[in-house]
VOGU-3710 file (C-alpha; in Angstrom, 3 decimals, decimal comma):
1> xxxxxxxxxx> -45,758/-5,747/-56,574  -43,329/-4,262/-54,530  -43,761/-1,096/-52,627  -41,449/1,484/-52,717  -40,364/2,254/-49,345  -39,991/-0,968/-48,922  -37,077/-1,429/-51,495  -35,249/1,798/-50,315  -33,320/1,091/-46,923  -33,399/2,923/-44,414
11> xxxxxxxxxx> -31,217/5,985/-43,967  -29,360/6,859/-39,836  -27,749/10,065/-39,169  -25,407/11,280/-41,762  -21,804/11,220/-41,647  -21,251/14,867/-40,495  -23,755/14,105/-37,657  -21,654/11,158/-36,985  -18,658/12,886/-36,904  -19,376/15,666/-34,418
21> xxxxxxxxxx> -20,556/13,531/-32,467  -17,148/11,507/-31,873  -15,261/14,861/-31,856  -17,765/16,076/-28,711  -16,967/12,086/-27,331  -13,324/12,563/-27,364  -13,297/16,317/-26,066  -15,068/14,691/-23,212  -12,687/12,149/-22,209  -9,742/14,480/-23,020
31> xxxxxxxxxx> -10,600/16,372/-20,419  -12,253/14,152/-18,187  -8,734/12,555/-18,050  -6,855/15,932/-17,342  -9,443/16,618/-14,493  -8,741/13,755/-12,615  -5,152/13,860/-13,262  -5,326/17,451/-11,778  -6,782/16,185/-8,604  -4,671/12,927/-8,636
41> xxxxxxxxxx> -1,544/15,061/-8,648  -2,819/17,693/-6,071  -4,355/14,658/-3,803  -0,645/13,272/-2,900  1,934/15,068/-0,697  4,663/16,157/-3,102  8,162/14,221/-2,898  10,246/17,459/-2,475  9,613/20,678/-1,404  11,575/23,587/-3,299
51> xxxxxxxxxx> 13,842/25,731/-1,286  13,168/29,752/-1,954  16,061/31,043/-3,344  16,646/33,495/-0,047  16,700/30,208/1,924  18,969/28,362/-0,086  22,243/27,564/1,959  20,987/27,859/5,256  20,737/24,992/7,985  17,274/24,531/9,717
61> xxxxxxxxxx> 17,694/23,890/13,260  15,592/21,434/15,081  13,014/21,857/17,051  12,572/20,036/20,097  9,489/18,111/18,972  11,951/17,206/16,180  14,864/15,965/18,028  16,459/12,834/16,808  15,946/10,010/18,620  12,191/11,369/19,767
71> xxxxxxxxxx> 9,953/10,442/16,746  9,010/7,120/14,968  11,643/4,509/15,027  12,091/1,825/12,423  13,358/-0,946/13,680  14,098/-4,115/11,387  13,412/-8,008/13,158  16,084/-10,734/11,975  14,364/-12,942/9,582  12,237/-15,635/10,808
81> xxxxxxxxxx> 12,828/-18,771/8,840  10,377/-22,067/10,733  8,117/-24,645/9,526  4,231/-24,038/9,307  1,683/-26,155/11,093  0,023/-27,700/8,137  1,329/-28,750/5,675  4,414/-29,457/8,142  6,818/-29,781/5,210  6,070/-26,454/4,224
91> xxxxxxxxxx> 8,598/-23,812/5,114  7,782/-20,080/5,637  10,740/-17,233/5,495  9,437/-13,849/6,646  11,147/-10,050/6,894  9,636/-7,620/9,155  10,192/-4,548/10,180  8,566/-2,959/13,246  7,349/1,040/13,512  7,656/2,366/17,008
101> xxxxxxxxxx> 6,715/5,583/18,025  9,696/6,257/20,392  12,840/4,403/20,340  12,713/1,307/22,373  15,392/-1,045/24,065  16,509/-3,701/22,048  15,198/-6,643/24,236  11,506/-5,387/23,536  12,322/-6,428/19,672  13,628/-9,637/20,829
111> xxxxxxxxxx> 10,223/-10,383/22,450  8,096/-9,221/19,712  10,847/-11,423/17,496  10,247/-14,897/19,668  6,605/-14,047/19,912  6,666/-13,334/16,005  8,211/-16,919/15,295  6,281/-18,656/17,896  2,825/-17,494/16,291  4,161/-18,332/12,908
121> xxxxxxxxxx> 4,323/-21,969/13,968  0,922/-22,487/14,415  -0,535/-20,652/10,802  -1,857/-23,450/8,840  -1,769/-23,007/5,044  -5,295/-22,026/4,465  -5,615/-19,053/6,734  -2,445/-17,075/4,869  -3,506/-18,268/1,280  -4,881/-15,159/-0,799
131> xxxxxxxxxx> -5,489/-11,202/-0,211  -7,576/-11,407/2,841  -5,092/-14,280/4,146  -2,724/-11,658/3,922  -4,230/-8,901/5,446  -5,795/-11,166/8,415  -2,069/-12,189/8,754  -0,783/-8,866/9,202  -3,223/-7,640/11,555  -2,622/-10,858/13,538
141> xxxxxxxxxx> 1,475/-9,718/13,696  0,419/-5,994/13,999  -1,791/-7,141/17,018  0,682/-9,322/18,951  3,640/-6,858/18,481  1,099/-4,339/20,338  0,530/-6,246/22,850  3,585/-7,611/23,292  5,672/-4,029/23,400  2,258/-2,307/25,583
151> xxxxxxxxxx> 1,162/-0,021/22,786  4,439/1,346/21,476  4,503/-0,347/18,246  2,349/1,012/16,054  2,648/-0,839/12,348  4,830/-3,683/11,428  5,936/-3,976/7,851  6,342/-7,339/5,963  8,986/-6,926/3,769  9,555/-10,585/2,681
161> xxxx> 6,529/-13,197/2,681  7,902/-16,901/1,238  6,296/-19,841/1,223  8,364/-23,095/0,246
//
């Protein structure tokens, strides 16, 4: 013989219970995802900044902090195109641009250019392969083009990265 409560199953919350429950779910994420868009949006500096209309038309004059010529300089390197240490047959072509914080005579880039290529030559395959290749790379440049120009660059960009 059978017992009853054994033939009946077993009943979970009912479908209105069920339901509110992924309404109050959803409402949560819904605005969990406009919160952090709100501060997402707020966190960055905006692209443009709106003129007020009594402003519009007018030419700001510089100060002298913001004279041209005074402030960060970009400055781009001519490509350096070489052979790798090991594998030897494998060819590296690399586009940098250096970040100086005052404009800078032109045989300064030529150093940190010939320096550039010269410490290129000796990367071997393994120490550029990956993400932390990369960034171990790039401090090595940033490093030697400090060095090499006695503080006055301060970043150096790598635009182009190939490996053949």
């Amino acid at each position: 013989m059978a017992n009853v409560e054994q033939l009946q199953p077993r009943k979970g919350p009912s479908l209105v219970v069920q339901g509110a429950m992924l309404l109050v779910v959803t409402a949560a994420a819904i605005g969990m995802g406009w919160m952090s868009g709100g501060y997402l949006k707020g966190a960055g500096a905006p692209s443009s900044v709106p003129v007020a209309p009594e402003n519009e038309g007018k030419v700001a004059e510089p100060d002298a902090a913001q004279q041209p010529g005074t402030g960060p300089t970009l400055v781009a390197l001519a490509p350096i195109t070489t052979n790798i240490a090991s594998p030897a047959d494998t060819w590296i072509r690399m586009e940098v641009s250096v970040v100086y914080d005052a404009p800078q005579p032109p045989a300064m880039t030529e150093d940190i250019h010939q320096d550039l290529l010269a410490f290129v030559r000796t990367l071997k395959m393994h120490q550029i392969e990956g993400a932390s290749g990369y960034q171990h790379l790039k401090a090595d440049i940033e490093e030697r083009a400090s060095i090499r120009s006695q503080g006055h660059a301060k970043q150096v960009l790598i635009r182009t990265l190939l490996l053949e």
